[in-house]
Structures are given as C-alpha cells and as structure tokens.
C-alpha positions in Angstrom: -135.7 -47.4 -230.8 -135.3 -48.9 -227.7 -132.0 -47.7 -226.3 -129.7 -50.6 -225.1 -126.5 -48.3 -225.2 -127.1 -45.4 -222.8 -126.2 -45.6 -219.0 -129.0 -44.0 -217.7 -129.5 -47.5 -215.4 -132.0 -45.7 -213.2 -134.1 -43.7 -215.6 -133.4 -40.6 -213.4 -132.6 -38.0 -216.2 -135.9 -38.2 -217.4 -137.8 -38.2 -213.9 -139.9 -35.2 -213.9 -138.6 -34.6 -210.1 -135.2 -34.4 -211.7 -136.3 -31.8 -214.1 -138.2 -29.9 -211.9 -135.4 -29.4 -209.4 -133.1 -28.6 -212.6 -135.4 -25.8 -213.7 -135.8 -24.3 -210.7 -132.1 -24.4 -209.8 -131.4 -22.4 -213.1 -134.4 -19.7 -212.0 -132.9 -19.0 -208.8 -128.7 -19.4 -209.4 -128.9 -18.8 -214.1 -127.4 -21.0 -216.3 -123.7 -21.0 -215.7 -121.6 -21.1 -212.8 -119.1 -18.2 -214.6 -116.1 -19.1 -212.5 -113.9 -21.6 -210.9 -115.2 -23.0 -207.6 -112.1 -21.6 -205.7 -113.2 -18.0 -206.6 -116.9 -17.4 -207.0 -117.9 -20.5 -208.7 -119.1 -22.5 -205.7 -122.9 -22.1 -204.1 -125.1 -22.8 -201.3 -125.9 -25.6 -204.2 -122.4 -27.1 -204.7 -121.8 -27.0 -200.9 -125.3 -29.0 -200.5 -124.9 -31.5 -202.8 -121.3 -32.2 -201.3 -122.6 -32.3 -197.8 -125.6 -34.9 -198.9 -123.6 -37.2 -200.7 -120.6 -37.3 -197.6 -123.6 -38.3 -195.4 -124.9 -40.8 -198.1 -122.1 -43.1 -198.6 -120.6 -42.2 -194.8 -117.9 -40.6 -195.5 -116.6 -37.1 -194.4 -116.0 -34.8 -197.1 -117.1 -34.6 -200.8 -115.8 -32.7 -203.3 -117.7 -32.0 -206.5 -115.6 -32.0 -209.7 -117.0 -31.6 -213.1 -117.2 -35.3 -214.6 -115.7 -38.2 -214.3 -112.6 -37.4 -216.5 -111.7 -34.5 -214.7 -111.6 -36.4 -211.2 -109.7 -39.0 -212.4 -107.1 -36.9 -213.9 -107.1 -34.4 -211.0 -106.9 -37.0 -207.9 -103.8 -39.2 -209.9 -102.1 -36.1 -210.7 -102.5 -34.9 -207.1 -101.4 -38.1 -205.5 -98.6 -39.6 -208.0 -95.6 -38.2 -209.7 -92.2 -39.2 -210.7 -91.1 -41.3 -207.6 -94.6 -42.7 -207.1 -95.6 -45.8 -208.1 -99.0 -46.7 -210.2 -100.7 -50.1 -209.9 -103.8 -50.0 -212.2 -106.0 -53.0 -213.5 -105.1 -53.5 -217.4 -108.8 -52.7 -218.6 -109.0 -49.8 -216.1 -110.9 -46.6 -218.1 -108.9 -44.2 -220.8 -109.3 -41.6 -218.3 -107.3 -43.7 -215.6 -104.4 -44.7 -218.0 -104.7 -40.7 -219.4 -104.4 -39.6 -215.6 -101.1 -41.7 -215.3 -99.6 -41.1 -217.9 -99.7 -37.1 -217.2 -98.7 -38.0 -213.8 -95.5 -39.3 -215.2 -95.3 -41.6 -212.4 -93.9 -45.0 -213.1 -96.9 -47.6 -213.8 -97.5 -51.3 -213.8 -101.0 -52.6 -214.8 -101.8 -55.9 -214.0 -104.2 -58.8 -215.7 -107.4 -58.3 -215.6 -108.8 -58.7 -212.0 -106.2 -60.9 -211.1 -105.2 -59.8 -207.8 -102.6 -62.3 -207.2 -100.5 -60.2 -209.8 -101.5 -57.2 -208.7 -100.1 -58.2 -204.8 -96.8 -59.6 -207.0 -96.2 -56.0 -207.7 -97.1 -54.2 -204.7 -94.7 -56.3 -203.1 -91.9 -55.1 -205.6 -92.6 -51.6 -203.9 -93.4 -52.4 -200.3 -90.6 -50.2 -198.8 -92.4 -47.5 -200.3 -96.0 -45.4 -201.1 -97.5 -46.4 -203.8 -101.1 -45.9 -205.5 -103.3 -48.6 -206.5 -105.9 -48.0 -209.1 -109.4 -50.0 -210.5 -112.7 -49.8 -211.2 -116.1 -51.4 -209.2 -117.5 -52.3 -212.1 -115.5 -52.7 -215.8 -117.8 -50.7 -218.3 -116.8 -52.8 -221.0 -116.9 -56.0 -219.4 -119.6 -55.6 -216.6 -117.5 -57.3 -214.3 -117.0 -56.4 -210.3 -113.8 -56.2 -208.8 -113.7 -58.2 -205.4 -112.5 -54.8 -204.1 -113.0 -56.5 -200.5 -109.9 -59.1 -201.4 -107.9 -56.0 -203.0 -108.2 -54.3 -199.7 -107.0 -57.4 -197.3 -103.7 -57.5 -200.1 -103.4 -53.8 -199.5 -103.3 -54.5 -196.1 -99.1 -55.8 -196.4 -98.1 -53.1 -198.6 -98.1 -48.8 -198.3 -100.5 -48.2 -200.9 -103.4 -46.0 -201.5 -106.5 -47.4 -203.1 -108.5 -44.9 -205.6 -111.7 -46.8 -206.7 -114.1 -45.5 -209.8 -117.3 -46.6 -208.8 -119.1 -45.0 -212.3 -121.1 -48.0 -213.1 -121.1 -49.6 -209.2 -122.8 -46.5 -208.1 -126.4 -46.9 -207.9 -126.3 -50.8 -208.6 -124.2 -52.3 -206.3 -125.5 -52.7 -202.6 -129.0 -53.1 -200.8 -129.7 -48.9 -201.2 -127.7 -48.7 -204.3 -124.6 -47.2 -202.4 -121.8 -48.6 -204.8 -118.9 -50.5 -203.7 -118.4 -49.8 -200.3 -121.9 -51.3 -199.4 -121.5 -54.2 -201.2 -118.5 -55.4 -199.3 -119.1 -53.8 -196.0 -115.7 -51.3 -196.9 -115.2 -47.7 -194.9 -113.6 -45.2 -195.7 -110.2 -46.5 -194.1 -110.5 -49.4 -196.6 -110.9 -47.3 -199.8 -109.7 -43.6 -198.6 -110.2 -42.0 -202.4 -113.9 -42.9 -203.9 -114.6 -41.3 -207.2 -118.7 -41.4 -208.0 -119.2 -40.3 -211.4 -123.0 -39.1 -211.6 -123.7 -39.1 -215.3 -124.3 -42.7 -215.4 -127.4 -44.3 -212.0 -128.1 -40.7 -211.5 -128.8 -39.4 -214.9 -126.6 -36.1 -214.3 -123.3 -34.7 -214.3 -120.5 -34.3 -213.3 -118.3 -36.6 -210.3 -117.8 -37.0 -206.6 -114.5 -37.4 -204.8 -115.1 -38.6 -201.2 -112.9 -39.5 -198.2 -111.3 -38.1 -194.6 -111.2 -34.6 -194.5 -107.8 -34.2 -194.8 -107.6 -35.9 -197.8 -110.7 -33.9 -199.5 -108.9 -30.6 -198.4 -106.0 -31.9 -200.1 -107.4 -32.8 -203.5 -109.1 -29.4 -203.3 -105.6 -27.6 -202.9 -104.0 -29.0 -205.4 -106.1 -30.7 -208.1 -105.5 -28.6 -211.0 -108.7 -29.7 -213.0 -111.0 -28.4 -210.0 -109.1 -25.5 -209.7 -108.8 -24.0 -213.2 -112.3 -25.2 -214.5 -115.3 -22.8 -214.0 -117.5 -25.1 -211.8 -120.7 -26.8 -212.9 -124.0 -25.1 -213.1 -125.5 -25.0 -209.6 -128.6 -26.3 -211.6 -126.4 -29.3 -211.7 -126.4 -30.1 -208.3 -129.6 -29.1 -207.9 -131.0 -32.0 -210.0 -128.6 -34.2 -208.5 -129.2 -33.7 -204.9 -133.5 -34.4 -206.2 -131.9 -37.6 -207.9 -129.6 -38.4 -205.2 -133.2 -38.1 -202.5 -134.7 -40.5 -205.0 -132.4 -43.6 -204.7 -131.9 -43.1 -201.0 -136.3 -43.5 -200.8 -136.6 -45.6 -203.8 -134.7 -48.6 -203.1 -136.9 -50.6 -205.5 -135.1 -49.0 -208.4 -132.0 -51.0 -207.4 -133.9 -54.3 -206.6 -135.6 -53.7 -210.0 -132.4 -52.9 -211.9 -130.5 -56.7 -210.5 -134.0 -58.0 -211.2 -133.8 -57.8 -214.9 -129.7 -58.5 -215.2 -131.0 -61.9 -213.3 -133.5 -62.3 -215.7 -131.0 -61.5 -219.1 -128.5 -64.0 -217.8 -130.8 -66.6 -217.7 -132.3 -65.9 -220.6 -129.0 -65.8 -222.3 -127.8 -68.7 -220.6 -130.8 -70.5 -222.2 -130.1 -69.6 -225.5 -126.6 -70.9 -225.6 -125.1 -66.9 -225.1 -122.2 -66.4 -223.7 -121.9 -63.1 -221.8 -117.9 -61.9 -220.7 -119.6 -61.6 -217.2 -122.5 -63.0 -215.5 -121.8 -60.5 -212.6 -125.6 -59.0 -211.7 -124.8 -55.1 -213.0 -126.8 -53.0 -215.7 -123.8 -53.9 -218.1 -124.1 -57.4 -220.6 -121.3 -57.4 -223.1 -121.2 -59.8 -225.8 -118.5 -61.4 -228.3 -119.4 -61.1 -231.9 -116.4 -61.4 -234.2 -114.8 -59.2 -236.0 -114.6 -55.2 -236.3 -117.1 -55.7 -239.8 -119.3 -58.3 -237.9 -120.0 -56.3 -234.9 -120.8 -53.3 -236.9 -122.8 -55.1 -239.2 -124.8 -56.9 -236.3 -125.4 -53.0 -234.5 -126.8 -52.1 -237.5 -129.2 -55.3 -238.0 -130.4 -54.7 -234.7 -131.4 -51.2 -235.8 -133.3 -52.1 -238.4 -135.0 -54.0 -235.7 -135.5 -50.8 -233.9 -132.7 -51.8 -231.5 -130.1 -49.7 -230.4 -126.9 -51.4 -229.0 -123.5 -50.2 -228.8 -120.7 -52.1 -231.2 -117.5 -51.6 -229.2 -114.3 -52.0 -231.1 -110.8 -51.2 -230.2 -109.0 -49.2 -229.0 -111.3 -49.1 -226.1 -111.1 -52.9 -226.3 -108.2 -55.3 -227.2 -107.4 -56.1 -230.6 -110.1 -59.0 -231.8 -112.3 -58.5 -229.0 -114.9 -56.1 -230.5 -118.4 -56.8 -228.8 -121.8 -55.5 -228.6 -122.7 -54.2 -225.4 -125.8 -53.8 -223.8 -126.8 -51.7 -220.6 -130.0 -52.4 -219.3 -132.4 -49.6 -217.1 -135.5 -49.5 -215.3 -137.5 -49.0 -219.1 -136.7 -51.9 -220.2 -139.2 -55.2 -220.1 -138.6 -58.5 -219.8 -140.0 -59.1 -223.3 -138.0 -56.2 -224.4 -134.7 -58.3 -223.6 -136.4 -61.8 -225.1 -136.6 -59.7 -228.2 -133.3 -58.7 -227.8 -131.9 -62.1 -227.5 -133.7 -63.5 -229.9 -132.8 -61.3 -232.7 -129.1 -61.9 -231.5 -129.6 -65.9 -231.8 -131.0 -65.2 -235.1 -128.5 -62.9 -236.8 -125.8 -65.0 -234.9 -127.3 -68.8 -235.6 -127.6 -70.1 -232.3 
C-alpha cells in the first residue's frame, strides 16, 4: 500500500545511514539502557545527542526524555500545580490535557487558535504565574499556530509558554528547525520547547530545550525522566545520524512544502476542502459520519491506499475525518491518485 497515515515526513527511519548508526550504537553500548538516566542510564550517547540538538535549534541545554508523552507529562507536572494556572489550546494533544489534569492545576482551554481568547484569560490571571500551553502544528488539523502573535500577547501577562513542536519539527523553517525558525523566536520567547523525534526524524523518543537553569530544573524534578530507565543509547545514536542529515540536507524540507503546495492545489481543483491549507506534511479531510469515514478508509484500501479515519474522541463529536500525512516517498501522481479516488468515492 502506499502509506498516507504514518509520520515519517522525512523518510529518515528507513535511511540506511539511520540504520547503520543504530546498529552500530547497539554493538558498542547493547540493547537496553538498564537504568534510569539519573543513575547509570545516561552515556557518552545521551550526553551527545543532547549537546547536538542545544546547538541545532540555539538553545542552551537539552534534555532527552523518552517520547513525547513522557515530556509533556513530566515538564507540566514540574512547572504547574494546584495554585498554577493552565492556558492550553482546546485541540491541544491527549498527552497535554493528560499532563494537566495530573497536574491538578486549575485549567482554561481556549478556542481553537483564537488568541484573542486565549489573551481574555491570561488577563484574568495577570497578577500571577501562569503556564500557557499549544502546539506548532495541530496533528489533526495540520494547522500552525501564529506562535509569534502568542508570544507579543504573552508579552502583558507572567506566563510561561511550553510549545510541542512534534509535527513543526523538521517542516517548518528554511533548515527544518521547527517553530522557532519559522518566526524568528529565541529561546526568551518560548523558554520550554518540546521536540518529539518519532515523527521528521523517524526515531524516538523527545527533546526538552531551553536556559540552563530551566533544563537543570526539569531534570530535578520531572518524575517521568527520573523513574524511567532511559532510552537505548542506540537511540540517540540513530538520531544524532538523522539529526546530521536534516541539518546537510535541507532539500528534504524544501521537498516536503513542495508536495503539500502541490496537494492543496490539487485539492483546491477538485472542489476539496482541506481543514487547513497551512503548507505542513498534515492534510485532514471532512467525510461524514463515524460509518462513512470508516467505510471510505477501507475503499481506499482496496485501492491499495492507506489513510487514517480519525474519529472521536481524538476529534469532536461529528468531525470524523480522514487524514493524510504526506513524506518524501510520495509522488505527485501518487497524490492525483489519491484525490481522485476521494472525488470518486465522495462525488465531487
């Protein structure tokens, strides 16, 4: 089939570079880490991969936590409890709203991307520190956040912004450097950037980066660093190889907006309508009910086709959709057949 539901927007998992450096790690360091980071879990490897990525994205310090999941609930347990406000985007990840709701803090998420509402509440708690909370880029919605208006309302208020940059990673920005690249943002601007590397890197695991202090901090106290046994130093092995890869092959990023340019057009001209014409890897697309989406995924695999149906909970009620994320495998005539099996199941 060819794979429309996977987020491997890069094709690194399956570079042979990628592989070799994995194989290799595990010859030298084994297979398993066998212990949490903060006793003998942590290598030369760990340290390295930390090191390269704080130098990548210009920022301090990283720390490397096991995935995604595990960052976000670690950082918003670290940084919010009961007296703490949380400001999060509505459609912000399960493992955002997962993270707050452990934290026990008292939370407020506002409407989609609308940052007027989100400043209506900040300003509700402006005598006091509070944490904002989004994504770069919504994974079920492929939408970007203008993070670079979010920081001038942040400005006015004594909040903290945490941004997951999962699917901005790798996509957004002239070298593929996320969020911060596209709008020219420091790390003054966003002080907690978590870099999930499953997704434009084709590995594991997730990257917290910031000001020293605040890295030193998270490692202190962030109970799912500190009571997980770490990653396989093979891990970081393969990432650091993936990680040398986008920072030499910026094509892979000009190629990657090149085709999202060319499936909103495409789409556009067959009467398509996508949630968000932002130019990411991710294309979601009404289509009815729970039954209809369902029953179009499984048209488009007899069609040799695989695209995700996405159905609630991990989208409102009557909003299931099919979505599609696009990599560097993928043709042009790959997404015309795409489309046009879509416009003929769907009658357009």
């Amino acid at each position: 089939m060819i794979n429309f539901a996977g987020n491997d927007y890069l094709c690194l998992s399956q570079d042979s570079r990628v592989r070799d450096a994995f194989i290799k790690g595990a010859y030298e360091y084994g297979v398993g880490s066998t212990s949490s980071p903060l006793l003998s879990g942590y290598t030369r490897a760990h340290q390295e991969l930390e090191e390269r990525f704080a130098t990548f994205l210009n920022r301090d310090r990283a720390i490397f936590f096991n995935s995604g999941y595990h960052a976000n609930l670690g950082v918003l347990n670290v940084f919010a409890n009961r007296s703490t406000p949380v400001i999060a985007d509505k459609h912000c990840h399960a493992s955002i709203i997962d993270a707050i709701i452990l934290s026990r803090a008292p939370h407020h998420r506002y409407h989609h991307q609308d940052l007027t509402h989100a400043a209506s509440i900040m300003q509700q708690y402006s005598d006091q520190a509070s944490l904002i909370v989004t994504e770069s880029v919504f994974s079920m919605t492929g939408a970007i956040t203008q993070t670079n208006e979010l920081c001038n309302s942040i400005l006015t208020h004594h909040a903290l912004l945490i941004i997951d940059d999962a699917h901005g990673f790798g996509i957004l920005g002239q070298q593929g450097k996320g969020v911060c690249e596209q709008f020219g943002l420091s790390q003054e601007n966003i002080p907690i950037l978590i870099t999930p590397l499953g997704k434009s890197l084709g590995c594991a695991g997730a990257i917290i980066s910031g000001k020293s202090d605040i890295i030193e901090h998270i490692l202190q106290k962030a109970r799912t660093y500190c009571y997980s046994t770490a990653l396989p130093p093979a891990i970081c092995c393969a990432a650091s190889q993936a990680l040398t890869i986008l920072s030499i092959e910026s094509w892979r990023v000009h190629r990657i907006k090149e085709l999202s340019e060319f499936f909103n057009r495409e789409a556009a001209a067959r009467y398509i309508d996508l949630i968000s014409n932002d130019l990411t890897a991710i294309k979601c697309i009404l289509s009815g009910t729970n039954t209809e989406t369902i029953a179009l995924q499984d048209f488009l695999k007899t069609q040799n086709i695989f695209a995700s149906a996405i159905r609630p909970p991990t989208v409102p009620p009557n909003l299931a959709r099919i979505r599609i994320s696009l990599n560097l495998s993928h043709t042009e005539n790959d997404i015309l057949k795409l489309l046009n099996l879509m416009c003929e199941y769907l009658n357009i």
